[in-house]
C-alpha positions as CSV (number, residue, x, y, z in Angstrom):
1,X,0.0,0.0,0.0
2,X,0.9,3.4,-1.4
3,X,2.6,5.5,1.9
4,X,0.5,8.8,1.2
5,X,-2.9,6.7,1.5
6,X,-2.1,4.8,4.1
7,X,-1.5,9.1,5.3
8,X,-4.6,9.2,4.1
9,X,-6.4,6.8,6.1
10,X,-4.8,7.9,9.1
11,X,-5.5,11.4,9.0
12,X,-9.2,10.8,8.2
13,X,-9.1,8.6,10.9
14,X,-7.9,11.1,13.4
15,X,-10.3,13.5,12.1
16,X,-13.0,11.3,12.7
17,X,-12.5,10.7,16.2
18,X,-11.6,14.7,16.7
19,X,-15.5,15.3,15.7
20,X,-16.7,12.5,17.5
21,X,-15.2,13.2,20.7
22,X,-16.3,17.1,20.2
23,X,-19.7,16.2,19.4
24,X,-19.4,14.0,22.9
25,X,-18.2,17.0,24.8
26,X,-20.4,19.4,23.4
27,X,-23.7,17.1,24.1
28,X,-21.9,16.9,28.0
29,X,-21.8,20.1,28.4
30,X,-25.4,21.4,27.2
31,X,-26.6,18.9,29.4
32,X,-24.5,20.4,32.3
33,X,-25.7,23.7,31.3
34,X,-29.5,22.4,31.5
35,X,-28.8,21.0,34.7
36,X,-27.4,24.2,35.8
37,X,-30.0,26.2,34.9
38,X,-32.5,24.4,36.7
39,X,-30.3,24.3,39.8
40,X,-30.2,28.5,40.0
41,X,-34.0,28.4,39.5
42,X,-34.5,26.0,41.8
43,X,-32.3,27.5,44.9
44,X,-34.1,30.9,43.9
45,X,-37.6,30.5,44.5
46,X,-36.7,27.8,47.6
47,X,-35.4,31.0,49.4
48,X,-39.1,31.7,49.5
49,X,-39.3,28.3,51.1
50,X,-37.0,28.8,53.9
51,X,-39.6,32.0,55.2
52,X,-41.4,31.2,58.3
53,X,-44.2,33.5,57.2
54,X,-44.4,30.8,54.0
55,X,-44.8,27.8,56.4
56,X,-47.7,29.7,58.0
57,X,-49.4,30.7,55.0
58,X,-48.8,27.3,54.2
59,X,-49.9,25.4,57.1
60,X,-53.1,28.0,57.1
61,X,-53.7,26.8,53.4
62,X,-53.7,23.6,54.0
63,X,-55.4,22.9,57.3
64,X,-57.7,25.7,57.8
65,X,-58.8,27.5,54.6
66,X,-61.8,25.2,53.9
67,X,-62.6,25.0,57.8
68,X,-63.0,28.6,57.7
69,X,-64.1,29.8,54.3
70,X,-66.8,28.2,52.0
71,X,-65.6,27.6,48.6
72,X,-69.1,28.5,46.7
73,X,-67.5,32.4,46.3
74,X,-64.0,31.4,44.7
75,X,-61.1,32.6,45.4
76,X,-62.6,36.4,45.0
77,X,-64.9,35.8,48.2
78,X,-61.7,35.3,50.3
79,X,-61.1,37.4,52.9
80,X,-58.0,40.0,52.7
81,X,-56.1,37.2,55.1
82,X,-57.0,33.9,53.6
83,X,-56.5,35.7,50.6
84,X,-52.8,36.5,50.8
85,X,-52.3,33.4,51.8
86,X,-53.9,32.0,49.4
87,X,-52.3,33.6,47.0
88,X,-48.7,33.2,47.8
89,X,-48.9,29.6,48.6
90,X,-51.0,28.6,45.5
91,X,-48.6,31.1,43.0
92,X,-45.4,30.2,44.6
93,X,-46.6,26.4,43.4
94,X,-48.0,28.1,40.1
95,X,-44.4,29.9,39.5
96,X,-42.8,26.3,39.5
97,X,-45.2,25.0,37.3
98,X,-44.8,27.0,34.9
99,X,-41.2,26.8,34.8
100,X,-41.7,23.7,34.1
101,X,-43.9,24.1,31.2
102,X,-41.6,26.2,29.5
103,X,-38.5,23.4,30.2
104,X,-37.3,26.1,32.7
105,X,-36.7,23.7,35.0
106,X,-37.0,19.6,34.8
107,X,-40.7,18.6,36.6
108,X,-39.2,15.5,37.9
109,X,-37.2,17.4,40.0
110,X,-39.3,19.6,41.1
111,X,-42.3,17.0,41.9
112,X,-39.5,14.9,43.5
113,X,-38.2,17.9,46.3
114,X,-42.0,19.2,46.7
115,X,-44.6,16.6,45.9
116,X,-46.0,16.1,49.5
117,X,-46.8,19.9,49.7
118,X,-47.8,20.1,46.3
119,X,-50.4,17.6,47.0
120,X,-51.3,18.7,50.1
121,X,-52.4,22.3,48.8
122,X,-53.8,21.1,45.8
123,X,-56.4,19.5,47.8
124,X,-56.8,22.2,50.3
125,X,-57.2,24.8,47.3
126,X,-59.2,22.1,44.2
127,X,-62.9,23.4,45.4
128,X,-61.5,27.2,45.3
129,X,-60.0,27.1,42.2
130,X,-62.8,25.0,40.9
131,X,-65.7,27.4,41.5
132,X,-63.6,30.3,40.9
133,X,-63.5,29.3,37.1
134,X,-67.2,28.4,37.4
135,X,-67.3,32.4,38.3
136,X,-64.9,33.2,35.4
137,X,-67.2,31.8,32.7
138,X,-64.6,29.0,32.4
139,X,-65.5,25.6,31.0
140,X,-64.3,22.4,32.8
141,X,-61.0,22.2,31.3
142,X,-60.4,26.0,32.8
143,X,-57.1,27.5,32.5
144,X,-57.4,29.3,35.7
145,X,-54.5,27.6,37.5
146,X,-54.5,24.7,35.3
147,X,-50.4,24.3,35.4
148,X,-50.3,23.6,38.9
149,X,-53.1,21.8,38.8
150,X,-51.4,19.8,36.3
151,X,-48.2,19.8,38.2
152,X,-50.5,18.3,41.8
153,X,-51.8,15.7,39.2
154,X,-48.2,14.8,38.3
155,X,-46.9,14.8,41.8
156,X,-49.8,12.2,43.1
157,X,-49.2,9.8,40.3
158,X,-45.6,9.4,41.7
159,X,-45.6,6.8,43.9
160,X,-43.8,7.5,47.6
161,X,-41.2,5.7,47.4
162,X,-39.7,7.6,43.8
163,X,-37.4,9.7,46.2
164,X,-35.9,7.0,48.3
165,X,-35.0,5.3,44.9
166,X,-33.8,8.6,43.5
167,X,-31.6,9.1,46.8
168,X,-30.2,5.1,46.1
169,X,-29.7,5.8,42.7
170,X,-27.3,8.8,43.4
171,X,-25.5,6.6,46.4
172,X,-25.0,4.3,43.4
173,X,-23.3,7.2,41.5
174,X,-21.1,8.2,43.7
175,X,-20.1,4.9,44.9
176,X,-19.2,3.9,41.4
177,X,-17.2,7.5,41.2
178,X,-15.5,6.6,44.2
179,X,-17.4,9.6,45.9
180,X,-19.2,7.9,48.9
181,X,-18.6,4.5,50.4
């Protein structure tokens, strides 16, 4: 064989593996990038999280709302109190949502870290937000809050134990790193 295609062959060769490996690198890194992405969004609006006035508003949402306040007038008859609470519960949820409608931030994630609240204030809030698009002139398929009504929906189909096996998974990781023992 001929020395300059045997060159050739070599340098194609070389070539070949310099695209693939970029091609590898680059697909690495956008997925980094994603992952960061979500990871600044996600400590961001968990600040909000970390506010004991939240945790109130939360724990009023959740366990008193419907004691005290009948659902037939919406979320307009609320009072000033329930309200605010209402309303920055229920659109804190909302804001995650639909972050994670726009591939802002990966829903899997977020139902993971959050789907017991989630749940919890879905059902506090369903008969609310229910009769509020009745007053809105909504059909049954209303838009009024639909992405975190969407986002409860996905949050109780995953079953309990998905963050234990999430939490083994990344043991598994980083025992196969050489991270954790």
């Amino acid at each position: 064989m001929d020395s300059s295609v045997v060159f050739n062959i070599v340098t194609t060769a070389i070539a070949v593996v310099a695209v693939v490996t970029s091609i590898v690198f680059s697909a690495r890194q956008a997925r980094t990038a994603k992952h960061a992405n979500h990871i600044s969004v996600l400590v961001d609006l968990l600040r909000e999280f970390r506010s004991a006035e939240f945790h109130e508003q939360h724990d009023y949402v959740c366990t008193r709302l419907r004691a005290e306040h009948d659902p037939q007038d919406g979320v307009r008859g609320l009072p000033a109190e329930a309200k605010a609470a209402f309303c920055s519960v229920v659109y804190y949820y909302q804001s995650f949502a639909n972050l994670a409608v726009f591939g802002l931030l990966d829903q899997t994630l977020l139902v993971t870290v959050l789907r017991t609240r989630i749940v919890s204030v879905w059902k506090a809030v369903r008969p609310f937000v229910e009769r509020e698009r009745e007053l809105r002139g909504e059909d049954s398929g209303g838009t009024y809050l639909s992405s975190f009504e969407e986002l409860a929906r996905l949050a109780a189909d995953l079953p309990p134990e998905h963050v234990r096996d999430q939490m083994a998974e990344a043991r598994r990781r980083l025992s196969r790193r050489g991270l954790m023992r």
